[in-house]
C-alpha positions as CSV (number, residue, x, y, z in Angstrom):
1,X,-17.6,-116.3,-119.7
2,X,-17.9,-119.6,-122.1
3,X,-15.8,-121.4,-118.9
4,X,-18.5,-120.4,-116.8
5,X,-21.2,-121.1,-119.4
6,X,-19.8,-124.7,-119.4
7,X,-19.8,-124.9,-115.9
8,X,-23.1,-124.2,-115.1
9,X,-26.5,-126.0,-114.4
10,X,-28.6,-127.2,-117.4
11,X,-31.3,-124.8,-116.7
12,X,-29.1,-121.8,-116.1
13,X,-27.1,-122.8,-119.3
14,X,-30.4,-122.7,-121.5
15,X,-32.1,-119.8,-119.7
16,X,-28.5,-117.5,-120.5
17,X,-28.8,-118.9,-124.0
18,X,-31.8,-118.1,-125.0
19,X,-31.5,-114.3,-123.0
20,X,-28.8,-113.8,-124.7
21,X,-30.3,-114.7,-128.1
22,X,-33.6,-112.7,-127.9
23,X,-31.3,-109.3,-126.6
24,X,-29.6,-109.8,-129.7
25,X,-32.5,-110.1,-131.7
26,X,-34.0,-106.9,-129.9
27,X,-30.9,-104.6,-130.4
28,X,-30.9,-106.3,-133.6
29,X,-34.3,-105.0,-134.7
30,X,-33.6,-101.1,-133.1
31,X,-30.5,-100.9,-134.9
32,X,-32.6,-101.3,-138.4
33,X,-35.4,-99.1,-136.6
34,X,-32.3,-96.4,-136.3
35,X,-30.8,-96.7,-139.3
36,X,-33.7,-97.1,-142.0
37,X,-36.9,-96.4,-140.5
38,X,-38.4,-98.6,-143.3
39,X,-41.1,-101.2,-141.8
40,X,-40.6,-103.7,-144.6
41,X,-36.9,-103.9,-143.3
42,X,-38.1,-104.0,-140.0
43,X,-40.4,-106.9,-140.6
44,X,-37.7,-108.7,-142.2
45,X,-34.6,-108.0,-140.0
46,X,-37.3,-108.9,-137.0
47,X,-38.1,-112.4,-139.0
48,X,-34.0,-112.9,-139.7
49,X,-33.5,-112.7,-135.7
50,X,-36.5,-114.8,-134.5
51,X,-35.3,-117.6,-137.3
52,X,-31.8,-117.5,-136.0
53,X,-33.2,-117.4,-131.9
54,X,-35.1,-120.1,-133.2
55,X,-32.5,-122.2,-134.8
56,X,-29.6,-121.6,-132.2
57,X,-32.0,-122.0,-129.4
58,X,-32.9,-125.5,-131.1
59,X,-29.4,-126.7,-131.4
60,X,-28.2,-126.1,-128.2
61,X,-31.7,-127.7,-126.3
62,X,-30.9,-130.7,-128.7
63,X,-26.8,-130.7,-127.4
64,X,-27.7,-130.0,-123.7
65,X,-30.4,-133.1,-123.9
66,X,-28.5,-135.4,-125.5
67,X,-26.8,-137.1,-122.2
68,X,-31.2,-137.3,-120.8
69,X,-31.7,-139.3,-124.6
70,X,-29.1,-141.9,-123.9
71,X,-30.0,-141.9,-119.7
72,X,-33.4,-142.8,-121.1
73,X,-31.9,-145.6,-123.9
74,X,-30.3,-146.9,-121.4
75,X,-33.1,-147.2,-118.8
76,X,-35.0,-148.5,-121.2
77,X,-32.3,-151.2,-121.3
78,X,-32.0,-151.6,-118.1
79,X,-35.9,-152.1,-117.3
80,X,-35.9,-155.1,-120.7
81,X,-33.4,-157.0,-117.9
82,X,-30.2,-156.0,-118.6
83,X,-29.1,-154.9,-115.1
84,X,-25.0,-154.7,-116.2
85,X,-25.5,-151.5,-118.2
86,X,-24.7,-147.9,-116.9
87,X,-25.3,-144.4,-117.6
88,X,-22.5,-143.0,-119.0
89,X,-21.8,-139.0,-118.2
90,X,-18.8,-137.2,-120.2
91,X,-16.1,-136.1,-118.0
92,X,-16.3,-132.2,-118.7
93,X,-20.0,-132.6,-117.0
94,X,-19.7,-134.4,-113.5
95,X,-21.3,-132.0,-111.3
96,X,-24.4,-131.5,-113.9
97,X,-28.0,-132.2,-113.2
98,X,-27.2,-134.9,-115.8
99,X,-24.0,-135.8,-113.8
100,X,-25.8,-135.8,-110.7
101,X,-28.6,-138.0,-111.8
102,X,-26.7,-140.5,-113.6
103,X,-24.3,-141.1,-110.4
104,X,-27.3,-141.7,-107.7
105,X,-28.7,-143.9,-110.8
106,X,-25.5,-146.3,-110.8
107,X,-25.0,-146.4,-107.4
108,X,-28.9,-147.5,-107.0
109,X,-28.3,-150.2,-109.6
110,X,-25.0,-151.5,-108.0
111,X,-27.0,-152.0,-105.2
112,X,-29.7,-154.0,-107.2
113,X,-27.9,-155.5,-109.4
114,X,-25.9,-156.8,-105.7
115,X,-28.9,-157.9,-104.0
116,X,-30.0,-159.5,-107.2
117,X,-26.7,-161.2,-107.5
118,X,-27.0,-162.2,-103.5
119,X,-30.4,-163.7,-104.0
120,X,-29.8,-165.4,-106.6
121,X,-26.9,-167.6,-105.1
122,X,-29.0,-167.8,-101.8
123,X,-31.4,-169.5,-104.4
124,X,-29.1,-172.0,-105.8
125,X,-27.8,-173.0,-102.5
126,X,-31.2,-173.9,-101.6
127,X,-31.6,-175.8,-104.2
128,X,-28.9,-177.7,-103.7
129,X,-29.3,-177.6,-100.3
130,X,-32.6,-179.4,-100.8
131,X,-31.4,-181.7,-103.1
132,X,-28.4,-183.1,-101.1
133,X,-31.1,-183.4,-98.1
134,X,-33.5,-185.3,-100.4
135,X,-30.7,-187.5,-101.5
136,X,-29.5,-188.3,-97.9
137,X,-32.9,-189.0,-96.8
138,X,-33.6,-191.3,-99.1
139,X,-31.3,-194.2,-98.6
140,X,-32.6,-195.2,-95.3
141,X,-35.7,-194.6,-96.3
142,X,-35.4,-196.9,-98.7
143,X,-33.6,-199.4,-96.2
144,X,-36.7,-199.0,-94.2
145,X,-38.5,-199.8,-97.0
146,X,-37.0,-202.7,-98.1
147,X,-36.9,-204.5,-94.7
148,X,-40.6,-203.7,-94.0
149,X,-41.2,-205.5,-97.1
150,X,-39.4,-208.5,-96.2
151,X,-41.4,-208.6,-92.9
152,X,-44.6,-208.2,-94.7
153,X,-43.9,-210.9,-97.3
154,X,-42.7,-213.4,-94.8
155,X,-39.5,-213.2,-96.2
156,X,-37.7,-213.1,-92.6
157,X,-37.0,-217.3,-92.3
158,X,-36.6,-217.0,-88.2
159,X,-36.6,-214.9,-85.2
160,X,-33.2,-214.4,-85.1
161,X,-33.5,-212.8,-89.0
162,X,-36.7,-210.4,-87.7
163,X,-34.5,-209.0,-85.1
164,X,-31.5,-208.3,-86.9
165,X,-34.0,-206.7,-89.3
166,X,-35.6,-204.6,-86.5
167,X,-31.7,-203.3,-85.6
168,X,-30.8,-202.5,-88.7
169,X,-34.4,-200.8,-89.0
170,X,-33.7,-198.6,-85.4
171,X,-29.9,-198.0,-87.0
172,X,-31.6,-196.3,-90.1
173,X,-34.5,-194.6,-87.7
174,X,-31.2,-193.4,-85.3
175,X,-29.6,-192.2,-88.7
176,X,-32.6,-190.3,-89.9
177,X,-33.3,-188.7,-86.3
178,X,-29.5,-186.9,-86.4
179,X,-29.6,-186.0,-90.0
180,X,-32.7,-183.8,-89.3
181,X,-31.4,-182.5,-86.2
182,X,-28.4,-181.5,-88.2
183,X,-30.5,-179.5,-91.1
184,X,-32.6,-178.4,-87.6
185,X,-29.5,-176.7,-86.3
186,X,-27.9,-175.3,-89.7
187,X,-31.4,-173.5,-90.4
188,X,-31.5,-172.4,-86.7
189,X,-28.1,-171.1,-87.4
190,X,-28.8,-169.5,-90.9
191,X,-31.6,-167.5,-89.5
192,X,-29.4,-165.7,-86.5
193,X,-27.1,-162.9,-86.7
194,X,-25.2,-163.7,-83.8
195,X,-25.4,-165.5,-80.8
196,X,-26.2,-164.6,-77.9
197,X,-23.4,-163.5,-75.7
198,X,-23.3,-164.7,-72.1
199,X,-19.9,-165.9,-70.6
200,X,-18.6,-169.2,-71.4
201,X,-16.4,-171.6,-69.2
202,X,-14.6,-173.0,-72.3
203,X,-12.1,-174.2,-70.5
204,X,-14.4,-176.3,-68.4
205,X,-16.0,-176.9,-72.2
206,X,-13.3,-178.6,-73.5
207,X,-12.4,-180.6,-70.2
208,X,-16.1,-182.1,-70.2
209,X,-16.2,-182.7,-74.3
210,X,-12.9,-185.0,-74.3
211,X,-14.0,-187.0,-71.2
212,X,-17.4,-187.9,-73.4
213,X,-14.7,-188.4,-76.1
214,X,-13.1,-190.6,-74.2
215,X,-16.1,-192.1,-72.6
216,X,-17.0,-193.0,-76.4
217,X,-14.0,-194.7,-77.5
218,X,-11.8,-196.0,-75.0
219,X,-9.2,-197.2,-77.0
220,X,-8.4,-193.6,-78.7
221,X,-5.4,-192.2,-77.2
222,X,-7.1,-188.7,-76.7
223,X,-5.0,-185.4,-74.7
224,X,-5.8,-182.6,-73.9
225,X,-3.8,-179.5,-73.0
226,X,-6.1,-176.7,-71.5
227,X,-4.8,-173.1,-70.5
228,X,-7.4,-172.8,-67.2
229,X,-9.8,-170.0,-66.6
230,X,-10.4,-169.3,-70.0
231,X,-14.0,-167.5,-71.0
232,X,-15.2,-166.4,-73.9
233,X,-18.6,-164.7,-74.6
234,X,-21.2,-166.8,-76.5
235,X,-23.7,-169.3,-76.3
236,X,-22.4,-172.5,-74.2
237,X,-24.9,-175.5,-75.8
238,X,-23.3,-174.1,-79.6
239,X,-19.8,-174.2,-78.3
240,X,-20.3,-177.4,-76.8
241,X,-21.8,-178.8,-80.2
242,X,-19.1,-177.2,-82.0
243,X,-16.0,-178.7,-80.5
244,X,-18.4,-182.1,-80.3
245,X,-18.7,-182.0,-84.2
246,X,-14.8,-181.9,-84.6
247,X,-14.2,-184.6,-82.2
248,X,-16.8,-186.4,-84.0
249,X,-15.3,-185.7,-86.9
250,X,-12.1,-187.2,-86.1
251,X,-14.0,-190.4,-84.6
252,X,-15.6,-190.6,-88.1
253,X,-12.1,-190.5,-90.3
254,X,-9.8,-192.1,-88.4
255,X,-8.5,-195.2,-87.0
256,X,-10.0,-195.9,-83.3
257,X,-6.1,-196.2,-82.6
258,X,-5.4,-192.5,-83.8
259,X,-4.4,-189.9,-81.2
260,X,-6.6,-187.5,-80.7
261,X,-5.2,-183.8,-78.9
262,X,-7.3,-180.9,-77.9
263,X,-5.4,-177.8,-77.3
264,X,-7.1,-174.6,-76.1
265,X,-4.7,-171.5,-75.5
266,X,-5.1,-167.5,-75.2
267,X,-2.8,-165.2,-77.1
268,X,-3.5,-161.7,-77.4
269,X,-7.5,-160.9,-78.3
270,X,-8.0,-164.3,-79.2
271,X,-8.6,-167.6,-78.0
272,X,-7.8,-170.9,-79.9
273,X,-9.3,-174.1,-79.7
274,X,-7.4,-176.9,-81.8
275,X,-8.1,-179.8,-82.8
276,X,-5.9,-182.3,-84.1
277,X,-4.9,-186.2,-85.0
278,X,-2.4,-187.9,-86.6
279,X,-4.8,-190.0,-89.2
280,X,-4.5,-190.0,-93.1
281,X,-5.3,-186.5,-94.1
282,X,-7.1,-184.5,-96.6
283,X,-6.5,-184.7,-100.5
284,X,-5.4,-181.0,-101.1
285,X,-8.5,-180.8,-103.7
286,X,-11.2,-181.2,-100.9
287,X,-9.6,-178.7,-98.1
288,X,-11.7,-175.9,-99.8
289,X,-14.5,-177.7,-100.0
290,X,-14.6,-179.2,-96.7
291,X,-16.8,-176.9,-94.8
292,X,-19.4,-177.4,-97.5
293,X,-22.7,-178.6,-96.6
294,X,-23.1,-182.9,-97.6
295,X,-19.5,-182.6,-98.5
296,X,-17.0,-185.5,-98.4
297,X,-13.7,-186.1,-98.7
298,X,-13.6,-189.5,-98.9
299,X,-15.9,-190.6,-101.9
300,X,-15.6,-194.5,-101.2
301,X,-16.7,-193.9,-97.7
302,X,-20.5,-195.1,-97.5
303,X,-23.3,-192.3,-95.3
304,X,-23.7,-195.2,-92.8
305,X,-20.1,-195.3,-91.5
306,X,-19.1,-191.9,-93.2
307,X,-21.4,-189.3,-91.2
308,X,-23.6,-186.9,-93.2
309,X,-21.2,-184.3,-94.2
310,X,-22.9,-181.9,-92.1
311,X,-20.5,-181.5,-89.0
312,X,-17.7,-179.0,-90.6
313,X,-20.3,-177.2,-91.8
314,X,-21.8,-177.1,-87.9
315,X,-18.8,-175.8,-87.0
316,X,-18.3,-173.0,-89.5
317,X,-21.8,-171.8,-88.3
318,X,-20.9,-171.6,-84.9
319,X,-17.9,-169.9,-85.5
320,X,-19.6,-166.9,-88.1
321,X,-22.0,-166.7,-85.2
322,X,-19.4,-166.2,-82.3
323,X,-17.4,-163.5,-84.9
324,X,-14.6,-166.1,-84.9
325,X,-12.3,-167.4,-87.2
326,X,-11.5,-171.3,-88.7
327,X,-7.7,-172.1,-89.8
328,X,-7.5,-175.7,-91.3
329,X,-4.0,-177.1,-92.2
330,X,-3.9,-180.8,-93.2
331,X,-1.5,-183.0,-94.7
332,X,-2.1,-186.5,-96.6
333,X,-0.5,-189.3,-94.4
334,X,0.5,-186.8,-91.2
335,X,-3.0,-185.6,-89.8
336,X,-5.5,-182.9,-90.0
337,X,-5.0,-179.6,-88.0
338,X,-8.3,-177.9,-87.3
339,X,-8.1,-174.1,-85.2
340,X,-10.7,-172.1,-84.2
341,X,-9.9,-168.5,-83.3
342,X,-12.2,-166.9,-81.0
343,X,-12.6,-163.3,-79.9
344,X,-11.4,-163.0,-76.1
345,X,-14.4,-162.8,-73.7
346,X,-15.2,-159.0,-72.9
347,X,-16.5,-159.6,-69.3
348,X,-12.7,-159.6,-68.4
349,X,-11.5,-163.3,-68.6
350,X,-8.1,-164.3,-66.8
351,X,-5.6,-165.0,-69.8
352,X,-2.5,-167.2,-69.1
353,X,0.5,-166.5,-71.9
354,X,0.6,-170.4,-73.2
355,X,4.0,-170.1,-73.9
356,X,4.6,-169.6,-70.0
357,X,2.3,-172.8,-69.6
358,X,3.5,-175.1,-66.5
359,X,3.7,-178.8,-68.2
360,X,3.4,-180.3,-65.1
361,X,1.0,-183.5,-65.1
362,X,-1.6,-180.8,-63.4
363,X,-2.2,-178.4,-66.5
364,X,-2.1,-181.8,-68.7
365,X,-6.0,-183.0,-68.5
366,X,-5.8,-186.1,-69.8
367,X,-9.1,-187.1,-70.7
């Protein structure tokens, strides 16, 4: 009976206390009724069992409320800020109204104390995210400054000084223009789920994107080996920019003499576009930090010939949008390997094995 007594609700536990209590009182008082017949010892065996009711019932209320007086210490805690502290339940008294409660109370505090956590480092990054825009925007803005001044003043001696001010003016302006579109794009990106899913020629993708590589910068020997009739699902003008932004990126940190190799294969569910050169690397330190937003490996490399910092992080957009995947694998002095792994199309794409690949000069596109 005490296992049972133990085991059961708060309410029920009380209630069969306190019945149990007053029946003994009761029999208490016939038995003296029986025995005696006196009413003084009536009166007082009748007081002797209310006191005790009264007392017993008192302890055990106190005992059985104890766990609600710390769950409400605690809360109180909890509502001055401190949003790490839990209600604690003893073992023997899990399935409890107490129990009960103080489970659905922890799990809804994990959940604020989560989305508490997650806003507060959404916060910070756009703070930072604000504060690295600021600080790119304001070096050619002061540049524009600065020459505007000198035309004011009369500075400029000659014609020949105006117009090399006005270029390097339009430069700065040019600069400006792609740094917004940039922040334009990763807050476009930021505010989608996914994109949207139509099918992709990517093969025809990457044929067009290293032909504008090429067209770009002649004198990079740039190859491309591209597995044909490959489709994903996704959104076309994204992929585009996001195989643009690592070509870009290897225009921006290498050598114009570099090679340059695109590879885009099929194997299995997935589809991989790489992206490769054989230029100086990156320090093992920044390869974590690569795909940061304003981030640069290169400290000594100024923002005019050094880009903005924003393309990786373009590209690991993309890629969280399309459900895919990023490998990077680089090594200081060899090159920088950059894959992206992409779900397979589900419209039924036609998939090539790549280690069956012809190498004849056909399936090379050498853009």
């Amino acid at each position: 009976m005490l296992k049972r007594l133990r085991r059961s609700p708060l309410r029920a536990r009380l209630s069969m206390v306190v019945t149990v209590l007053c029946a003994g009182a009761m029999a208490a008082t016939a038995l003296s009724w029986i025995l005696s017949g006196d009413p003084a010892v009536i009166v007082l065996v009748e007081l002797a069992g209310l006191t005790g009711v009264a007392l017993v019932s008192t302890t055990v209320v106190r005992r059985e409320l104890r766990p609600l007086e710390r769950a409400a210490d605690t809360a109180d805690t909890i509502a001055a800020g401190d949003f790490a502290q839990r209600l604690t339940v003893a073992a023997s008294a899990p399935t409890t109204e107490v129990g009960r409660l103080a489970d659905a109370l922890n799990g809804m505090l994990d959940q604020i104390q989560a989305a508490l956590t997650a806003r507060e480092q959404s916060e910070e990054r756009m703070r930072q995210f604000v504060a690295d825009a600021s600080h790119e925007l304001r070096t050619p803005l002061q540049s524009l400054r600065g020459y505007a001044e000198l035309y004011q003043s009369g500075a400029l001696p000659d014609r020949a000084a105006v117009n090399e001010a006005v270029e390097r003016m339009l430069s700065e302006i040019h600069r400006m223009t792609r740094l917004v579109e940039s922040l334009l794009g990763l807050a476009r990106f930021d505010e989608q789920d996914e994109a949207s899913l139509e099918p992709v020629d990517l093969s025809g993708l990457v044929r067009d994107c290293c032909r504008d590589a090429r067209a770009v910068e002649p004198s990079r020997p740039t190859g491309a080996y591209i597995e044909p009739d490959v489709t994903v699902s996704g959104d076309e003008a994204q992929l585009r920019s996001l195989l643009s932004n690592l070509l870009g990126n290897v225009r921006m940190h290498t050598a114009p003499d570099v090679p340059c190799r695109v590879t885009l294969s099929t194997s299995g569910d997935e589809v991989m576009l790489r992206v490769e050169d054989f230029g100086p690397g990156i320090p093992h330190e920044s390869l974590t930090h690569v795909f940061d937003r304003f981030y640069r490996a290169d400290k000594g490399r100024s923002r005019v010939d050094g880009g903005s910092g924003l393309g990786l992080a373009i590209v690991a957009a993309i890629t969280d949008l399309h459900h895919g995947r990023i490998r990077l694998d680089s090594v200081p002095g060899r090159g920088t390997r950059v894959d992206v792994l992409l779900p397979a199309s589900r419209t039924g794409s036609v998939s090539v094995d790549r280690d069956t690949l012809p190498r004849s000069s056909a399936d090379r596109a050498e853009c």
